[in-house]
C-alpha positions in Angstrom: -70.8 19.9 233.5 -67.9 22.0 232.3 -69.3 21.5 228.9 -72.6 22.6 229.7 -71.3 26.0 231.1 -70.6 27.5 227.3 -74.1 26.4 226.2 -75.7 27.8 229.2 -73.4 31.4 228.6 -74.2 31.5 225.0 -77.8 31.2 225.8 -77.8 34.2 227.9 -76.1 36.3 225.9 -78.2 35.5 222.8 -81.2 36.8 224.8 -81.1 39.7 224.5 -79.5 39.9 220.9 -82.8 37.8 219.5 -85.4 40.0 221.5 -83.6 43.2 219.4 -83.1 41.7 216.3 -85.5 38.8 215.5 -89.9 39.1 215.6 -89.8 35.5 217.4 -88.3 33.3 220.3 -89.4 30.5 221.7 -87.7 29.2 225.2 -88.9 25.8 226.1 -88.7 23.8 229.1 -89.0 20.1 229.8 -88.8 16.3 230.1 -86.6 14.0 228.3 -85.8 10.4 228.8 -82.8 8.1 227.3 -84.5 5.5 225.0 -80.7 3.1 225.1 -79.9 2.3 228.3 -81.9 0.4 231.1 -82.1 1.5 233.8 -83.3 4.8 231.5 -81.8 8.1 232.5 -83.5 11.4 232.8 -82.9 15.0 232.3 -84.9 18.6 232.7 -84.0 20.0 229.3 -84.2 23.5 228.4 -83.3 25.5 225.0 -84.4 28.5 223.0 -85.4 28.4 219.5 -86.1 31.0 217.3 -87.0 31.1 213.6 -84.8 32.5 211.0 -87.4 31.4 207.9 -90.7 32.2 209.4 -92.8 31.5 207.0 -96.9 30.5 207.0 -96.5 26.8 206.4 -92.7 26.6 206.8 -90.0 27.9 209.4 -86.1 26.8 210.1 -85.0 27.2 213.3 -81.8 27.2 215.4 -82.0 26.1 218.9 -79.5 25.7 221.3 -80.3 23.0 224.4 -79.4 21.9 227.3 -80.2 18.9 230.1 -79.4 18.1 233.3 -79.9 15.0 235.3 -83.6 14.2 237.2 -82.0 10.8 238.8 -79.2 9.1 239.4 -78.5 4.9 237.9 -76.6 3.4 240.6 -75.0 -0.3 241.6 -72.2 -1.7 243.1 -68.5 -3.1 242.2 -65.8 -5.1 243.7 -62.9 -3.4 244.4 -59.8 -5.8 245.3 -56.7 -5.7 247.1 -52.8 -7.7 247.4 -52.8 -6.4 250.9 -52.5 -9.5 253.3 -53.5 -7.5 256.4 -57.0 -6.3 254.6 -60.1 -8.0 253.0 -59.1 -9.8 249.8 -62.4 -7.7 248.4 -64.7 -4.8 249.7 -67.9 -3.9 247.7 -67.7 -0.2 246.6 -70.9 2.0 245.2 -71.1 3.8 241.8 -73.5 6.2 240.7 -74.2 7.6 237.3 -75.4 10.8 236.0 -76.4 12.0 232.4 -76.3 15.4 231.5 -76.3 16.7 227.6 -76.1 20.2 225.3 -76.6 20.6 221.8 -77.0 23.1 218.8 -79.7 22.1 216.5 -80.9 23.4 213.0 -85.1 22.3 212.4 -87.0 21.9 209.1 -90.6 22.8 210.7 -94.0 22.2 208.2 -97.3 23.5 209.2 -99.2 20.0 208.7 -102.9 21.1 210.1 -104.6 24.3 211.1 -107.9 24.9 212.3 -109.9 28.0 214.0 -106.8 30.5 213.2 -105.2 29.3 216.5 -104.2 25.8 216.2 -101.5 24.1 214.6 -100.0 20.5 214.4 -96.5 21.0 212.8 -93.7 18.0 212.0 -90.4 19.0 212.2 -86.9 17.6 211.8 -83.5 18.2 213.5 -79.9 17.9 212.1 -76.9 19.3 214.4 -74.3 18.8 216.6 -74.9 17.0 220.1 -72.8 16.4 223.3 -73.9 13.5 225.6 -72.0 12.6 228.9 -72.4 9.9 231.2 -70.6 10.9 234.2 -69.4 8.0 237.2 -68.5 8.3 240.4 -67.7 6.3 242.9 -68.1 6.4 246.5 -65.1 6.7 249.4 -63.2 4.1 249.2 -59.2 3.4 249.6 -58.0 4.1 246.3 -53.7 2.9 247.3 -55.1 -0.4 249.1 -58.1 -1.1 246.5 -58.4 -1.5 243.1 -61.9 -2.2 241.1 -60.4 -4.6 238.0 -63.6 -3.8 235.6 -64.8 -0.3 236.7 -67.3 1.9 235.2 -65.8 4.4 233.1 -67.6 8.3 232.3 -68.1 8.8 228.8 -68.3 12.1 226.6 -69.1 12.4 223.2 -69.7 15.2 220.9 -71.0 14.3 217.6 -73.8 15.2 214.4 -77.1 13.9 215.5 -80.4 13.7 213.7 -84.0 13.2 214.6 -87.1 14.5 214.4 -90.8 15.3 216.3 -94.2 17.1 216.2 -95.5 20.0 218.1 -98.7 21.3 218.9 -99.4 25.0 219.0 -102.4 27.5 220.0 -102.3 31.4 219.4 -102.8 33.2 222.4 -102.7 37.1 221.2 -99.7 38.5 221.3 -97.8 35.0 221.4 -98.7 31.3 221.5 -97.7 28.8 223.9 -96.9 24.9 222.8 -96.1 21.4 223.8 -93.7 19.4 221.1 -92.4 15.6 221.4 -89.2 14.9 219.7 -86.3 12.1 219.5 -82.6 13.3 218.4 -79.7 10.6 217.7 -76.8 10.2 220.3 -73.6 11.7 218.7 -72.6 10.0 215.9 -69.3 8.5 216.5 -67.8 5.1 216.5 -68.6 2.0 218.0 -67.7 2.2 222.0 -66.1 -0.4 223.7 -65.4 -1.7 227.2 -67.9 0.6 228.4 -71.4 -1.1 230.4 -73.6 1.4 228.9 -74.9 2.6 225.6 -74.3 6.7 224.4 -77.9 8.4 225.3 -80.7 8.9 222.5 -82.8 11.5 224.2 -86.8 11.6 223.8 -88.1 14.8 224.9 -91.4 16.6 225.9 -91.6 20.1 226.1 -93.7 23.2 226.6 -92.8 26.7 225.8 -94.0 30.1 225.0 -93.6 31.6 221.3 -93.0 35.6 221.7 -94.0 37.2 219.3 -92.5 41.1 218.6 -93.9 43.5 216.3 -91.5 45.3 213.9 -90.7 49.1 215.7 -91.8 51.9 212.8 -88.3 54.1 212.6 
């Protein structure tokens, strides 16, 4: 979560900064879903994008994202003790939560257009992307007890890649949209000794494209 904080500032502060300077933002909000593990995780993701080439049939955008956990993957482990007076073993609870952040650079291509209000457009992603899995376990006596295999968080911060389509319709003075994507999980070595796979996020989102016309001086 401490990771997440910077993202979350640097969000805010750019606000304000894109509404001045740039004819276009595009905050999103939505679903995404982790495609490695099972149990799957999930996460409410949101971000801002905005287009620093905003052409007719091509834009690049930056985007900075985040995600925070919908649910929680949970089990139990066997925690174990040299203690003659106690139980040899006890069963103790885990529970795991994913949460993410990322900055992202998109190649977007107007593919289709029709009535001068739709448009289906591919896009794809290269950046930088920080996944977490974060454990906890429930009370249990940590000097008596001792879980021999337990489940470990993991944090990674890595390039990612991936790639998705979005749907928009012109509304006036903006346009709203819905876009499907899948980014990589940081790419990093392999992991050992861990029970769980690093995250590789599919995402559904809406947003709202603001639009700004350029102030005469």
């Amino acid at each position: 979560m401490n990771t997440l904080k910077p993202m979350i500032f640097a969000l805010l502060f750019l606000i304000p900064f894109l509404l001045r300077s740039q004819n276009a933002v595009e905050p999103y909000i939505g679903y995404s879903v982790d495609l490695a593990n099972k149990p799957s995780y999930s996460q409410v993701n949101i971000g801002l994008q905005y287009p620093v080439i905003n052409h007719r049939v091509y834009n690049m955008l930056i985007r900075i994202q985040g995600g925070l956990p919908l649910n929680k993957n949970s089990g139990r482990d066997a925690a174990y003790t040299s203690d003659p007076s106690l139980p040899l073993s006890i069963a103790t609870g885990y529970g795991a939560k994913w949460y993410s952040a990322g900055f992202v650079i998109s190649n977007r291509f107007r593919l289709i257009s029709w009535a001068d209000k739709n448009t289906i457009s591919p896009f794809v992603n290269a950046g930088v992307t920080y996944q977490k899995i974060a454990v906890g376990y429930n009370d249990y006596n940590l000097e008596k007890y001792t879980v021999l295999n337990p489940h470990r968080s993991l944090k990674k911060f890595g390039l990612c890649i991936g790639g998705g389509i979005q749907y928009k319709r012109d509304i006036g003075n903006g346009a709203v949209f819905v876009q499907a994507e899948f980014l990589s999980s940081p790419l990093v070595d392999s992991l050992h000794n861990y029970s769980y796979k690093l995250p590789v996020p599919f995402a559904i989102s809406i947003g709202y494209a603001v639009e700004f016309k350029k102030r005469n001086k």
